[in-house]
C-alpha positions as CSV (number, residue, x, y, z in Angstrom):
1,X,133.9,83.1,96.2
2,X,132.4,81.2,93.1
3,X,129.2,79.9,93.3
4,X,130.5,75.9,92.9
5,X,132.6,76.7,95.7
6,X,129.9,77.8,97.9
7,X,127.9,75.2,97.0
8,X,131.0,72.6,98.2
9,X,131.2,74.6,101.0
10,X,127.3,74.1,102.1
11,X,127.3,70.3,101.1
12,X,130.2,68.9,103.3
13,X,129.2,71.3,106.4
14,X,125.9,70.6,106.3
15,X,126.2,66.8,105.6
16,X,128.9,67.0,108.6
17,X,126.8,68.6,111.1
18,X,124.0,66.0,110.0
19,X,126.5,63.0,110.4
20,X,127.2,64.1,113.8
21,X,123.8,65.1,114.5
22,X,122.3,61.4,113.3
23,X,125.4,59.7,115.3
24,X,124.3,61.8,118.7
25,X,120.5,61.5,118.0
26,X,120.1,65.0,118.2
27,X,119.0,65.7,114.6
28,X,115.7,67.3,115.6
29,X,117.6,69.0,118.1
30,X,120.0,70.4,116.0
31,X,117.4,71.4,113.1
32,X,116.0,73.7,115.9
33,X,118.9,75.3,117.5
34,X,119.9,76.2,113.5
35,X,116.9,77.6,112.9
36,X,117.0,79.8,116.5
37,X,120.4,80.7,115.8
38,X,119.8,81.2,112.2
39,X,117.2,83.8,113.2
40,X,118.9,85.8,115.9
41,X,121.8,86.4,113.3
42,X,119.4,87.7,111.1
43,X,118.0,89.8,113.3
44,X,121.2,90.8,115.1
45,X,123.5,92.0,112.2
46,X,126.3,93.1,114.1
47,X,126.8,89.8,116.1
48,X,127.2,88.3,112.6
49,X,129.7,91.0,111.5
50,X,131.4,89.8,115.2
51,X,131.8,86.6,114.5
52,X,132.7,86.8,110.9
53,X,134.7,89.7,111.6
54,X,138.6,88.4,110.1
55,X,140.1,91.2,112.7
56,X,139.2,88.9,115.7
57,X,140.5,85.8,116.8
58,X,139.2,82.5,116.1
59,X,139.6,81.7,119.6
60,X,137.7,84.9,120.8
61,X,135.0,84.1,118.6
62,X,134.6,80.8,119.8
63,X,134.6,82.0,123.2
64,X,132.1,84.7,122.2
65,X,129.4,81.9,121.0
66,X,130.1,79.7,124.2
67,X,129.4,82.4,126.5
68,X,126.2,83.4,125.0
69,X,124.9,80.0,123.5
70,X,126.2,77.7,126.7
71,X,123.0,76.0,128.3
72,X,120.8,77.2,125.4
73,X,122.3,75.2,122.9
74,X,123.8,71.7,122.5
75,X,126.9,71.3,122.4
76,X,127.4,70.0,118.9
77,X,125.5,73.2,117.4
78,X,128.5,75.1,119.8
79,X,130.9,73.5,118.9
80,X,130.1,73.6,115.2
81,X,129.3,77.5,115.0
82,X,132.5,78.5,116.9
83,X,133.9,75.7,113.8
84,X,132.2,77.9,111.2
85,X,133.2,81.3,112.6
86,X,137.3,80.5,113.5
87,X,137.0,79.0,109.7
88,X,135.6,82.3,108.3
89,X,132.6,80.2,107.1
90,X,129.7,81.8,109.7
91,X,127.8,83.7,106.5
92,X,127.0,80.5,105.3
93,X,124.9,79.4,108.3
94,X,121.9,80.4,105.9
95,X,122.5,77.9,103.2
96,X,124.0,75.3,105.7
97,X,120.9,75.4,108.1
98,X,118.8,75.5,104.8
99,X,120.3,71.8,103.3
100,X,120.4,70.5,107.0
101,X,116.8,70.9,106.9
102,X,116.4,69.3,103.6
103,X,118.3,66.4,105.0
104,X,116.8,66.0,108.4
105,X,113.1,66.3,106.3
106,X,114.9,63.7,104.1
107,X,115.5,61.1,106.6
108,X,112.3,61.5,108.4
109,X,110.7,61.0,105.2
110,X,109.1,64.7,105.0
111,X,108.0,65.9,102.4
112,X,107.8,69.9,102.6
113,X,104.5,71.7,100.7
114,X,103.6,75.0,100.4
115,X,100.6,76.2,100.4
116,X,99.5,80.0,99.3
117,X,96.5,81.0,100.6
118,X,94.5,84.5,100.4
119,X,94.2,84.9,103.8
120,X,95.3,83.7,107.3
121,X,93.4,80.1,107.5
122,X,92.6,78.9,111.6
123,X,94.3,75.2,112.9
124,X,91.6,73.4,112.0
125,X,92.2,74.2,107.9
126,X,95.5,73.6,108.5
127,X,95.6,70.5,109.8
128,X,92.9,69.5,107.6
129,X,95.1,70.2,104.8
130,X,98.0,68.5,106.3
131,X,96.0,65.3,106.6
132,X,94.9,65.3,103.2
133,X,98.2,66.3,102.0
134,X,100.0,63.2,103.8
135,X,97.3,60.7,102.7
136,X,97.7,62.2,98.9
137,X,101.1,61.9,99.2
138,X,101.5,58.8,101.7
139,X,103.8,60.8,103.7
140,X,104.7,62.8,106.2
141,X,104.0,66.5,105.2
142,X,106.0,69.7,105.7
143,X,103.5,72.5,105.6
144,X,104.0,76.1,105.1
145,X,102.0,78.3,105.2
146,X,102.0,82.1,102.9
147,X,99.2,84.4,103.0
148,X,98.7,86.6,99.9
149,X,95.9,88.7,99.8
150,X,95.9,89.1,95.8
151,X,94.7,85.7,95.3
152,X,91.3,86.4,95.9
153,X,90.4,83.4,97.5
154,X,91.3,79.8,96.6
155,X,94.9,78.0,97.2
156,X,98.3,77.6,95.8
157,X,100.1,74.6,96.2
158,X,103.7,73.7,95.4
159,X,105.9,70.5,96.2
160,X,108.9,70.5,94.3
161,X,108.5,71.5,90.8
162,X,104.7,70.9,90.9
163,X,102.7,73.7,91.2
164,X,99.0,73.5,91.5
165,X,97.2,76.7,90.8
166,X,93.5,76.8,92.5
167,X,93.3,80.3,93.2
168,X,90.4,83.2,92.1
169,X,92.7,85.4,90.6
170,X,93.9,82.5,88.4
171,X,90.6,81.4,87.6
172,X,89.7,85.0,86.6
173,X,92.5,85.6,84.3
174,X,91.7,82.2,82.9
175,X,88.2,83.0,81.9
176,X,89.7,87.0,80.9
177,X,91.8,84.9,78.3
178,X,89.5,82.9,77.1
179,X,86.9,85.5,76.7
180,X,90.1,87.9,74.8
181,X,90.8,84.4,72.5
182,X,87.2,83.9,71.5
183,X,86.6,87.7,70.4
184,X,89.9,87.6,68.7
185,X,88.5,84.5,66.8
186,X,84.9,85.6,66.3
187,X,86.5,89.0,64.6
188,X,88.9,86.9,62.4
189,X,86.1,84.6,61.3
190,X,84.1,87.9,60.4
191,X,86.9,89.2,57.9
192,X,87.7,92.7,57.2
C-alpha cells in the first residue's frame, strides 16, 4: 500500500473514531482503551496476526475481540476494532491510536513536550517542570519523559520542531569546538 494511501487510511479512521468518541463523551476514554489495546498487540504478536489474518472471517474476528475485550472496553473502541479487523485495516491501529491522540491533545488544548533528561528525575522535578512548561507555554502540557544516560547531565527539550539543547554533553562539544576553531585560527594567523 502507498504511503498517501496509508496516510488517508489513518486520517478518516482516526478522525471517525474521534467524531464518535466527542459525540459519546468518551474521548478520554477511548484515548486509553487505544493505548491498552495498542500495547497488548504489541506485545502479543500473534493475536495481531489473528485478527489481521485474511484466512479468518470478519465475523470470527469480530467475535474474537468481543469475547476478550467485552466489559474491559467500551463499546465504541469494540465495535470499532472488530470495524478495523473485518476491514483488513487492524495494522494500522499504531498510526490510528497515534493521530487520535494528537486530536484528543488537540481539543483539550495539550500541548505534548518532551523532555530528555540524563537520568530518571523523582515527581517532584517532574511536576515542577510541567508547571513551568504550562505557564511558558500558557497551556496545558503533555510531558514525556526519556532518560539518556549520555547527556551527562542537563535537559533536552522538544515541542514540535523546537528543540532546546541544555544538556552537558552539548555544552562540552560546544566548548571542544570552539576550543578546535580558535587553534585552527591562531595557527592560520601564524602562517607557514
Amino acid at each position: 500500500m502507498s504511503q498517501s494511501r496509508r496516510y488517508i487510511v489513518r486520517e478518516i479512521y482516526s478522525e471517525v473514531l474521534f467524531d464518535l468518541a466527542e459525540q459519546g463523551g468518551q474521548i478520554n476514554t477511548v484515548q486509553e482503551e487505544m493505548a491498552v489495546v495498542r500495547q497488548i498487540l504489541k506485545r502479543e504478536p500473534e493475536f495481531a496476526s489473528l485478527l489481521g489474518s485474511e484466512i479468518i472471517k470478519g465475523d470470527e474476528k469480530i467475535a474474537i475481540i468481543r469475547r476478550i475485550f467485552e466489559g474491559r472496553l467500551s463499546d465504541l473502541t469494540i465495535h470499532f476494532l472488530g470495524v478495523l479487523a473485518r476491514r483488513g485495516r487492524i495494522g494500522f491501529l499504531a498510526s490510528i491510536s497515534d493521530r487520535f491522540e494528537a486530536l484528543a491533545d488537540e481539543y483539550h488544548h495539550r500541548q505534548p513536550v518532551e523532555v530528555t533528561v540524563a537520568k530518571q528525575p523523582d515527581a517532584a522535578f517532574i511536576e515542577k517542570l510541567r508547571a513551568d512548561m504550562a505557564a511558558a507555554l500558557k497551556s496545558e502540557v503533555k510531558l514525556s519523559i526519556k532518560v539518556d544516560p549520555a547527556l551527562i547531565g542537563g535537559v533536552v527539550v522538544r515541542k514540535d520542531d523546537m528543540m532546546i539543547d541544555g544538556s552537558v554533553r552539548s555544552s562540552l562539544e560546544n566548548a571542544v569546538r570552539t576550543i578546535v576553531d580558535r587553534m585552527k585560527e591562531k595557527n592560520r594567523r601564524r602562517g607557514p
